[in-house]
C-alpha positions in Angstrom: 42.4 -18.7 -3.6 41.1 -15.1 -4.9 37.4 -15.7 -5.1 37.8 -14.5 -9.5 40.3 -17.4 -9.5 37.0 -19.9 -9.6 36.4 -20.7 -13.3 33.5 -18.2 -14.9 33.5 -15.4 -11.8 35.9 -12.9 -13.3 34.2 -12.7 -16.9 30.7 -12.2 -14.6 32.1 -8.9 -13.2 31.1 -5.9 -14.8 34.0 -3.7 -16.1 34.2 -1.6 -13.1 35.0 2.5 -13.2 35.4 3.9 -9.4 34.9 7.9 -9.5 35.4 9.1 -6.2 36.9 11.8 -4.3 38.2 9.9 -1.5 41.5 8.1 -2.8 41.6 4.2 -3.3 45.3 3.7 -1.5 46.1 1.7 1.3 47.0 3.8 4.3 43.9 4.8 6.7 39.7 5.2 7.2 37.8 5.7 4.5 40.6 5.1 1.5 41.9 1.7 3.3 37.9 0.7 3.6 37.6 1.1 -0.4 41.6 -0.3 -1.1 40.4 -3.4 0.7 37.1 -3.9 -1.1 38.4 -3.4 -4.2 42.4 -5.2 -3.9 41.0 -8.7 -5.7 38.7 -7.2 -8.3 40.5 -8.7 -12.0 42.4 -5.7 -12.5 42.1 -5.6 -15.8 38.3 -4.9 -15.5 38.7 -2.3 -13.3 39.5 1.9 -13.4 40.4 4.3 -10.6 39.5 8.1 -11.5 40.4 9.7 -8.2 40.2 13.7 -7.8 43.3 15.3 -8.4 44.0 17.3 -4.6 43.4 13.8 -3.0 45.6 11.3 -5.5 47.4 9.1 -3.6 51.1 7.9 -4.4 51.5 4.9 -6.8 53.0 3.0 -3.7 49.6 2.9 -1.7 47.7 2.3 -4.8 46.0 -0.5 -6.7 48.4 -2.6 -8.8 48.5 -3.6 -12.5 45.1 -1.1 -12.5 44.3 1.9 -14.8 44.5 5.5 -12.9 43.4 8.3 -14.1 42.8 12.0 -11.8 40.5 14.8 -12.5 40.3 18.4 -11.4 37.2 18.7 -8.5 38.3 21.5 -5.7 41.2 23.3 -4.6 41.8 22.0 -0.8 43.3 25.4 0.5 39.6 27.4 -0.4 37.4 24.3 1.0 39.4 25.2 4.6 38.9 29.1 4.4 36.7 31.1 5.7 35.1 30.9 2.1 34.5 27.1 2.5 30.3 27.2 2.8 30.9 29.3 -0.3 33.4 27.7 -2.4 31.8 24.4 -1.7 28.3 25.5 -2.7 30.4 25.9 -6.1 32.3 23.1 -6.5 28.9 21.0 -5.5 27.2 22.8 -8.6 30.3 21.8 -10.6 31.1 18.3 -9.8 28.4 17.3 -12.4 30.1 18.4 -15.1 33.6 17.3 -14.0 32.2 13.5 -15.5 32.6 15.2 -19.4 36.1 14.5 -19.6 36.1 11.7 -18.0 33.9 9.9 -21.1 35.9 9.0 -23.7 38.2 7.1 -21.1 35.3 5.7 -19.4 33.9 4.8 -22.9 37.7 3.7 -24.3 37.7 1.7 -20.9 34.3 -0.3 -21.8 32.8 0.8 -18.4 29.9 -1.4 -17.9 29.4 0.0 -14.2 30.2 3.0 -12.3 31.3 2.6 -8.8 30.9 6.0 -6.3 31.0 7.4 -2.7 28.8 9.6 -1.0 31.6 11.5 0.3 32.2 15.3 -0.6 31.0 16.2 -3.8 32.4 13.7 -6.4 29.4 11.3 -5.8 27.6 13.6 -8.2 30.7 13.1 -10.8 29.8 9.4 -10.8 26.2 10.2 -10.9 26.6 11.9 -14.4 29.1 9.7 -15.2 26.3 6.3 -14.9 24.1 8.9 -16.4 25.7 9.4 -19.8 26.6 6.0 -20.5 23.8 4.6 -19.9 25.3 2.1 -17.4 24.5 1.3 -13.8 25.6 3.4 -10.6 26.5 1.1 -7.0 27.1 3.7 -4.5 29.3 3.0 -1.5 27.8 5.3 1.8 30.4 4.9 4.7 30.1 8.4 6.3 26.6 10.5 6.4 26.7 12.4 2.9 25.2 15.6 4.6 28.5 15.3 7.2 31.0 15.4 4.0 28.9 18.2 2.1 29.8 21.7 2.9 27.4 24.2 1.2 25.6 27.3 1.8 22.0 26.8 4.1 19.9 27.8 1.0 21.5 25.2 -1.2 21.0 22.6 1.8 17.7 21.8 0.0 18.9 21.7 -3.5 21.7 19.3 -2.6 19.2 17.0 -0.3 17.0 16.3 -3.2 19.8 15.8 -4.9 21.3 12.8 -2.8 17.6 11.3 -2.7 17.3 11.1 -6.6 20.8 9.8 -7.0 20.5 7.2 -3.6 17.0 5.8 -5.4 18.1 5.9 -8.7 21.4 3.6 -7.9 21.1 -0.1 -9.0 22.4 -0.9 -5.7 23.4 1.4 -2.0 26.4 -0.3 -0.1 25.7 1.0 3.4 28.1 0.5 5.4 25.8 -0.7 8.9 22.2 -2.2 9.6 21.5 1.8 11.2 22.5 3.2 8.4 20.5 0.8 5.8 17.8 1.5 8.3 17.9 5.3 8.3 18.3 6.0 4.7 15.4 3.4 3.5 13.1 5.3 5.8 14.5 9.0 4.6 15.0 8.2 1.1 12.6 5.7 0.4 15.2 2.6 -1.2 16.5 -0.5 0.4 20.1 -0.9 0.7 22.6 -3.3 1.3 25.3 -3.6 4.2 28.5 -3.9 3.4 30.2 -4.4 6.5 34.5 -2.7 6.4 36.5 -5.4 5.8 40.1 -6.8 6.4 42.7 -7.0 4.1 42.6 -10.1 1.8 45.9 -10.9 3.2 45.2 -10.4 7.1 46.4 -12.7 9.5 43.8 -15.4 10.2 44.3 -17.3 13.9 42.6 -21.3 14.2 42.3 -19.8 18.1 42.9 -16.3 20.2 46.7 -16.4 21.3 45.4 -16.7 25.0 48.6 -14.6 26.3 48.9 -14.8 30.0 49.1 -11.3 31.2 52.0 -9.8 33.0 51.1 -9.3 36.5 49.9 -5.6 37.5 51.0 -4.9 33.3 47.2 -5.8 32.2 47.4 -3.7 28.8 44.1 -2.3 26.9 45.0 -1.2 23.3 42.9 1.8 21.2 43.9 1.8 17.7 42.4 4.6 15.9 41.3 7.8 14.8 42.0 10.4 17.8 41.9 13.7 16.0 38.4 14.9 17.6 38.7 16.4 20.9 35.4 13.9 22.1 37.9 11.1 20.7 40.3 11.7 22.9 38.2 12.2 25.9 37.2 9.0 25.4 40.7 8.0 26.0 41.5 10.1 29.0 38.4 8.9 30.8 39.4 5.1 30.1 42.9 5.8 31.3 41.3 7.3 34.7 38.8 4.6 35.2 41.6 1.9 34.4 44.6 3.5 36.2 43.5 2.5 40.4 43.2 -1.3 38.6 46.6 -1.1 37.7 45.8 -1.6 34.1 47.9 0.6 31.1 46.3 2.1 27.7 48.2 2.0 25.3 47.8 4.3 22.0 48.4 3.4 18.4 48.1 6.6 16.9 50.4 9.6 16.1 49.7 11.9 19.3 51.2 13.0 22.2 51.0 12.8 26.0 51.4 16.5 26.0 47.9 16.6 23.9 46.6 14.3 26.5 47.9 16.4 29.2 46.4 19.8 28.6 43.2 18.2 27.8 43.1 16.8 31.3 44.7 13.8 31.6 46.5 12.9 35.1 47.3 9.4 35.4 50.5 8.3 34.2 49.6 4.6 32.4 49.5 5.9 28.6 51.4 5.2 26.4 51.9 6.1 22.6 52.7 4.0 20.1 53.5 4.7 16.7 51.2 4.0 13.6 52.2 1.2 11.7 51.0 -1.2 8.9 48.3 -3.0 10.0 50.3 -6.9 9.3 52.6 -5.4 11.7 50.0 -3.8 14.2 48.0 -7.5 14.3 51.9 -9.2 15.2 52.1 -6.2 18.2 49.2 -6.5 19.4 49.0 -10.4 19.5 52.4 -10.6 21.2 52.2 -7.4 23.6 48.4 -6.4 24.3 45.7 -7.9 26.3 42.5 -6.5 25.7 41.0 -4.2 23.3 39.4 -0.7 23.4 36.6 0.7 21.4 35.1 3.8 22.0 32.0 6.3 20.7 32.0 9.6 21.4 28.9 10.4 24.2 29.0 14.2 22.7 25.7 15.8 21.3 27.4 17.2 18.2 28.6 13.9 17.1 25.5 12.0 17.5 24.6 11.7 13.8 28.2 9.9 12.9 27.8 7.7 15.9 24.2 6.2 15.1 25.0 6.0 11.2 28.6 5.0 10.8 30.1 1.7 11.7 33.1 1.5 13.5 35.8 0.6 10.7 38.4 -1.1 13.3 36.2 -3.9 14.5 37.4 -5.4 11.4 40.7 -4.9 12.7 39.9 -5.9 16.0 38.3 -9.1 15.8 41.3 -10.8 13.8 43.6 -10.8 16.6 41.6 -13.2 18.6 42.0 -10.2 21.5 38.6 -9.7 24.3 37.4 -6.1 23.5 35.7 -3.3 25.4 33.0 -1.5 23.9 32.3 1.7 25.4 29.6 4.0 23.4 25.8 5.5 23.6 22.5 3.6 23.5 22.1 4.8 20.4 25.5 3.9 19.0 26.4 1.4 15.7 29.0 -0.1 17.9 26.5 -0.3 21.0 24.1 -2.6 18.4 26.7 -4.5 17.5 28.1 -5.5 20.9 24.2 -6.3 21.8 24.0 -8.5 18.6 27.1 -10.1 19.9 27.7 -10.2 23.4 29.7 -13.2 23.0 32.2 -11.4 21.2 32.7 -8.0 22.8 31.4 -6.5 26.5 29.6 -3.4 26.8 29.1 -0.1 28.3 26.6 1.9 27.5 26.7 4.5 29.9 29.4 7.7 30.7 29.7 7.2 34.2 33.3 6.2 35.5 32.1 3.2 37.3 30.1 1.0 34.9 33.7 1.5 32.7 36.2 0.2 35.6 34.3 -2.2 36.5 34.4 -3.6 32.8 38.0 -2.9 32.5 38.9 -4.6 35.6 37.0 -8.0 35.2 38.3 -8.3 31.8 41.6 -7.8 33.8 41.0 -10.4 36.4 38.6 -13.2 35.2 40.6 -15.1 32.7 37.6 -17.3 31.4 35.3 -14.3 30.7 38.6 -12.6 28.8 39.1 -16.5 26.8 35.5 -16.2 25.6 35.4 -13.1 24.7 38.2 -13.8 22.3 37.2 -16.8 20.9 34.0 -15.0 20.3 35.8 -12.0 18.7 37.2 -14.0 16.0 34.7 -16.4 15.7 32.2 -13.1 14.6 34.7 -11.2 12.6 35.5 -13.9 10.4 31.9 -14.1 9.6 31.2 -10.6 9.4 34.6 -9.1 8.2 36.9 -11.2 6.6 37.8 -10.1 2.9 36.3 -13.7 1.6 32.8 -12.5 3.1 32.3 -8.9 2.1 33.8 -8.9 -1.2 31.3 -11.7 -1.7 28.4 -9.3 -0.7 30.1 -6.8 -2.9 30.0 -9.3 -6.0 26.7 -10.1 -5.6 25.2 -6.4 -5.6 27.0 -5.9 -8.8 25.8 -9.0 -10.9 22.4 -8.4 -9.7 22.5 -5.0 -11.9 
C-alpha cells in the first residue's frame, strides 16, 4: 500500500512544486535519488519545473504529473574555457529565471517549493518560495560549493548566499549524519537526513539468497559511478589485491578493460558488465555475484565529497541480501557507516594492499562470516533505505512547515 493510500495522508501534503536543475527521471545518481523520493507523492499535488538543457525524456519521467522546463544555462559555455565566467552569470541570473515560472506556480496552487543545492537553480527555487510567500525544503545530496562554478571574487557573494537560503529553509534534507553535521556548524541550522532510497517497487528478500559460491569463481561486484580516474583506481587496486585469492570483479558500469589497462591494470579477473535497470541488476546480482564492493576514493582532491556525501548505492546494495566490502578513508561517510554497522558491512580503512586482501579473501572463505554479513545487510537497509522509510522522513519534514 502507497503510504497516501491511508485515509487523510494525501490531502495533508502540501501541493508540491520541484524547481531544480538536476532532472527528476529514472536513470542514474542524483536524478534516480530525487525520481525515487518523489515516485508516490499524489501526483496530482505535485509539479516538475526542470531546466531546459537537462529535461529528461517523458519515458524516465514522473507519470500522470505536471512538467514544465525553463531556460537556466547553455551546457556547451558552462564546459569552455569561459566556464568560471559564464557561470558567475548564470549564478547572478538564476534568481530571476523564478518570474516566469509564477503564474504556473500560482495557477498550480503551490503551497511548497521543493529545491536542490546543485548548480545554480537552487536560487530559482529560492525566489520562487520567496514570492509566494510559501515555504522552501531543500534537498543537499552533493556539497553546493562542488556544483557551483564561479569566478574567486564572487566565491563570497555566492557563500553568503547559500547560508541565507540554507537558514531561511523551513526544512534541509541532508543527505548523511556528516553532512547534517557539517553544515549546522558552518551555517548555523539543523537539518534533517534523508538517507537515498530504493525504488518503491524494489525487490524485498524475507532472507539473503545464501548462494554457494563456485569454487575458485568467488565473484565481488562494484556497481557504480567509475568516471573519476581515483574511481577507478579504486577498482584496479581491488582487482590486484583480489586476483592471487582467485577471486573475480566484476563491473557494472559502461567502461572498458582497455580504460583499465592503460591506467595500470594487470591482472586478468575483470570483467564488464553492462548497465542495466536496477529490477534487473538486483535479479543478476542475486543469481551470479557473491559479495559486494564499495569503494571511496583515498585521493586529497576528493576529500570534501567523500566526508559530505553518502554513498547512493548502499541503498542498492543492501536489498540483495549480498555481504559487502567497504573500502574508504577514516574520514569517509561510508567509513561511519560501516562503523555504525559492522554487522552489516566489513571494513577497510586503510590504502594498503594487505588489509584489502585479507578482507576480500575471508569474505571468500568463511561462509558464516559472509551469511551474517548478509543477513545484516538487509536487515539495515530495510531500516535505513527502503522507500516506506525515507519517504516517511520526507513527509514529515513537509507537514511540519
Amino acid at each position: 500500500m502507497k503510504l497516501f493510500d491511508c485515509p487523510g495522508v494525501e490531502v495533508s501534503l502540501p501541493r508540491l512544486a520541484y524547481i531544480g536543475q538536476v532532472p527528476v527521471c529514472n536513470i542514474s545518481a542524483g536524478p534516480a535519488l530525487l525520481y525515487r523520493l518523489l515516485e508516490t507523492y499524489p501526483p496530482d499535488r505535485l509539479l516538475v519545473a526542470e531546466s531546459a538543457e537537462n529535461q529528461p525524456s517523458p519515458a524516465h519521467q514522473l507519470r500522470a504529473v505536471s512538467h514544465l522546463s525553463f531556460p537556466l544555462l547553455r551546457g556547451r559555455l558552462l564546459n569552455s574555457r569561459l566556464n568560471r565566467l559564464y557561470g558567475s552569470w548564470v549564478y547572478f541570473r538564476a534568481a530571476r529565471r523564478a518570474r516566469p515560472l509564477l503564474p504556473a506556480l500560482r495557477a498550480f496552487g503551490a503551497e511548497a517549493i521543493l529545491g536542490i543545492a546543485h548548480g545554480y537553480a537552487w536560487r530559482t527555487a529560492a525566489a520562487a518560495a520567496r514570492s509566494l510567500g510559501v515555504p522552501l525544503h531543500l534537498v543537499v545530496h552533493d556539497h553546493w560549493r562542488e556544483c557551483c562554478n564561479v569566478l574567486p571574487w564572487f566565491d563570497r557573494r555566492a557563500e553568503k548566499d547559500f547560508a541565507a537560503t540554507y537558514r531561511a529553509a523551513a526544512s534541509r534534507l541532508t543527505v548523511s549524519p556528516d553532512m547534517e553535521a557539517c553544515y549546522r556548524s558552518r551555517y548555523g541550522a539543523a537539518g534533517t537526513v534523508v538517507y537515498p532510497c530504493r525504488a518503491a517497487s524494489a525487490l524485498r528478500l524475507a532472507q539473503p539468497p545464501f548462494r554457494t559460491p563456485t569454487p575458485g569463481a568467488f565473484v565481488f561486484a562494484y556497481a557504480g559511478n567509475a568516471e573519476a580516474v581515483d574511481q577507478r583506481r579504486t577498482l584496479i587496486d581491488f582487482a590486484h589485491a583480489a586476483a592471487p585469492l582467485g577471486v573475480r570483479l566484476r563491473i557494472y558500469q559502461g567502461l572498458s578493460l582497455d580504460t583499465l589497462r592503460a591506467e595500470g591494470l594487470v591482472t586478468d579477473n575483470v570483467e564488464i558488465a553492462a548497465f542495466r535497470p536496477v529490477n534487473e541488476l538486483y535479479g543478476d546480482l542475486v543469481a551470479s555475484v557473491d559479495a559486494l564492493y564499495l569503494p571511496m576514493s583515498f585521493a586529497p582532491e576528493s576529500r570534501a565529497n567523500v566526508e559530505l556525501c553518502f554513498p547512493s548505492k548502499l541503498a542498492d546494495y543492501t536489498a540483495v541480501g549480498l555481504p559487502i566490502l567497504v573500502r574508504a578513508p577514516d574520514y569517509g561517510t561510508a567509513t561511519h557507516w560501516a562503523r555504525a554497522h559492522p554487522e552489516a558491512a566489513m571494513l577497510v580503512d586503510s590504502a594498503d594492499p594487505e588489509p584489502l586482501a585479507g578482507a576480500i579473501a575471508r569474505i571468500a572463505r568463511d561462509a558464516p562470516c559472509r551469511h551474517a554479513l548478509a543477513r545484516g545487510a538487509l536487515e539495515a537497509g530495510e531500516r535505513q533505505f527502503s522507500h516506506a522509510a525515507v519517504f516517511t522522513v520526507f513527509c514529515s519534514c513537509l507537514r511540519r512547515a
